[in-house]
N, C-alpha and C positions, 0 to 999 in steps of 0.2 A: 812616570814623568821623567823628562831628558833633565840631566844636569843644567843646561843650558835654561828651559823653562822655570826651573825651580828658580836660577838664581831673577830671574825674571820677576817673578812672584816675590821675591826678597823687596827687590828695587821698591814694588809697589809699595809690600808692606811698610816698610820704612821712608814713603816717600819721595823715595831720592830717584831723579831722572835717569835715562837713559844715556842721556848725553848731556852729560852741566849747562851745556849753549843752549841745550832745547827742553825747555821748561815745559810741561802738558799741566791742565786742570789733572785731577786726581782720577783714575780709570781710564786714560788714554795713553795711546802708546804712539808713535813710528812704526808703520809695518813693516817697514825695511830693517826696522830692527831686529824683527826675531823672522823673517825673510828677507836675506840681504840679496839676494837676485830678485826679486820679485822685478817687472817689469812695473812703469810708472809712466801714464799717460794725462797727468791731470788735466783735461781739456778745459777745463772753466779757467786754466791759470796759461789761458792761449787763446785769439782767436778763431779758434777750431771748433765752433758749438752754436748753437743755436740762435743765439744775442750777437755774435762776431765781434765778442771784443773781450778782453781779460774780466772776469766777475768778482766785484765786489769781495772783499776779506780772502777774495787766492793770492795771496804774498810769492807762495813759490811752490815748486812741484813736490809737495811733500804730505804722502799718505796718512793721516792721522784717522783714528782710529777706537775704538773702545778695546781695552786689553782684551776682552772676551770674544770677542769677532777676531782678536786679530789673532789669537789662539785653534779658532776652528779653521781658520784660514790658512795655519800652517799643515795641518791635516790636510789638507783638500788640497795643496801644493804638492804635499810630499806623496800624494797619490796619483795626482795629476802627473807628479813626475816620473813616476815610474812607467808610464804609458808614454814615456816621450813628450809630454806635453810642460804648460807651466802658465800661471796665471798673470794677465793683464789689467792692470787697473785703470778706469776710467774718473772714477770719482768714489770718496768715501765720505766721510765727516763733509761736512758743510755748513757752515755757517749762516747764520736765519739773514744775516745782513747779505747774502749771495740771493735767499728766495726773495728776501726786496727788491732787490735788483731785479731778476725777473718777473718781477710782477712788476715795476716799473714798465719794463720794455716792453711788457705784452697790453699798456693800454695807449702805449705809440703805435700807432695802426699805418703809420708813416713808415716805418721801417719792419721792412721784409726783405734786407737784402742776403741773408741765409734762405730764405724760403725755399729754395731750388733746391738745396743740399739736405733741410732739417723736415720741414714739414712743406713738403711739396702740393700733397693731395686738399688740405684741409685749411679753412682762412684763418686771419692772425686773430678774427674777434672772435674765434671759437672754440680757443687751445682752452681756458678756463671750461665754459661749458664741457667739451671734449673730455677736460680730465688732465687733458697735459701739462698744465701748468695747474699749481695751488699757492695758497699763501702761507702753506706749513709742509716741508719736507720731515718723511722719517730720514731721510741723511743728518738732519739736525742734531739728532738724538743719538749721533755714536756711534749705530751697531748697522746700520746700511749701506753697500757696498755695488757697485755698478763696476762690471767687469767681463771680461772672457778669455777664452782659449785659446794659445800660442803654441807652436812648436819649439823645442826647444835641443831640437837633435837633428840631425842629416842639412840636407840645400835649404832647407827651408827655417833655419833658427830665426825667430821672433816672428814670424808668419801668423797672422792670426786664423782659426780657424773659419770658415765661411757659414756665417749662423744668419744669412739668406739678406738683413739690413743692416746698416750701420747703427752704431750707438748711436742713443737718443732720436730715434726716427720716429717722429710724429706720425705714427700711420697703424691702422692692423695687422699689417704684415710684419710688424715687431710682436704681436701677442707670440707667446709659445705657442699656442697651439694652430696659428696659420695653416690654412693650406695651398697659401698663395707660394712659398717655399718651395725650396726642391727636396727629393725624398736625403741625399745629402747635409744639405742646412737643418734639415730638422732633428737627424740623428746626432749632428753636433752641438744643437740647441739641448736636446736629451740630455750628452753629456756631463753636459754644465751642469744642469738640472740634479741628475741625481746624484753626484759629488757634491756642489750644495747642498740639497737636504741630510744627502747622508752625516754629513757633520752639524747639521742645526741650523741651517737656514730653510729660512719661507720665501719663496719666490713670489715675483708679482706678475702676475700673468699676460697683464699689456705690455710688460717690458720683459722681452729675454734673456736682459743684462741686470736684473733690478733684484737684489735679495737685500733680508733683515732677517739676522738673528734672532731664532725665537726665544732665546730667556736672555733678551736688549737690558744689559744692566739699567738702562737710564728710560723706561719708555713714557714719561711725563714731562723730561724735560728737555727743550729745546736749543744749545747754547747758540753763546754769540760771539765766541775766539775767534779770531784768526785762525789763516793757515800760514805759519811761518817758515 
């Protein structure tokens, strides 16, 4: 264990934040704290996503986390880096007052002005049946993480890798195992894949961006914090 980590583990034990101004419930961290490059995309805390408008409890672009994900996570960075690459986040921790909100907007059948971009192929009254939309996220719970693969050396720094859709695309051409993809996308979906597991994540196989920790400190409970 790095010095760095251990004093980490201090913080927890003794309760004390990472940053005095940034107060977590007890098990959560800042990723950016123990990955200060991490790259940070929180789309829900931007019109850039499937609703097209900031979501409920995203205060500001800031990664929150369960200490334990965000531990494997340095792993999987620090190996991802070594191949030139580095990881991107889309969304982690999420607040159950964000899945209200989507479940709000998805029984406005009036509004589909993302459709073209999010979920193209499939109607707005069939993302719950579908599966794409629920009224419980495991991002609730801490330990689930929507992200992917960047360059992070030569012309191409922050370039993400081409894993065949964009995040959060309503469609089966996001499962991992597509063969609607090219033989390129899928090798890059792979990669994710097994750097994920290899450190302790369970992917979810509709989604090529969608892991959860498999020993999720918290897997019963759902919070309702902000993202400050």
């Amino acid at each position: 264990m790095s010095i760095k980590i251990a004093l980490i583990y201090l913080f927890l034990f003794f309760n004390l934040p990472i940053n005095q101004k940034d107060i977590l419930p007890n098990g959560f961290i800042y990723l950016n704290s123990v990955i200060p490059d991490i790259m940070l995309d929180l789309r829900y805390f931007s019109s850039n996503n499937f609703v097209g408008d900031t979501i409920d409890g995203y205060h500001a672009n800031k990664c929150i986390i369960s200490f334990e994900a965000a531990m494997a996570l340095t792993k999987v960075q620090n190996e991802l880096e070594s191949m030139g690459y580095g990881i991107k986040v889309f969304d982690a921790y999420r607040p159950q007052q964000a899945v209200d909100h989507f479940v709000r907007w998805a029984q406005d059948l009036r509004d589909a002005k993302m459709k073209n971009d999010y979920y193209p192929d499939v109607d707005k009254n069939l993302l719950f049946e579908k599966g794409y939309i629920a009224s419980r996220s495991g991002h609730s719970r801490g330990s689930t993480i929507d992200l992917t693969i960047i360059n992070i050396a030569g012309l191409d720094i922050g370039k993400e890798l081409d894993m065949g859709t964009p995040w959060d695309f309503f469609s089966p051409m996001s499962w991992t195992s597509s063969d609607r993809v090219t033989a390129e996308q899928k090798i890059n979906r792979m990669l994710l894949h097994e750097v994920m597991i290899k450190y302790g994540f369970s992917p979810l196989k509709q989604e090529w961006w969608h892991f959860t920790l498999k020993e999720e400190p918290f897997p019963d409970t759902y919070f309702t914090f902000s993202i400050e």
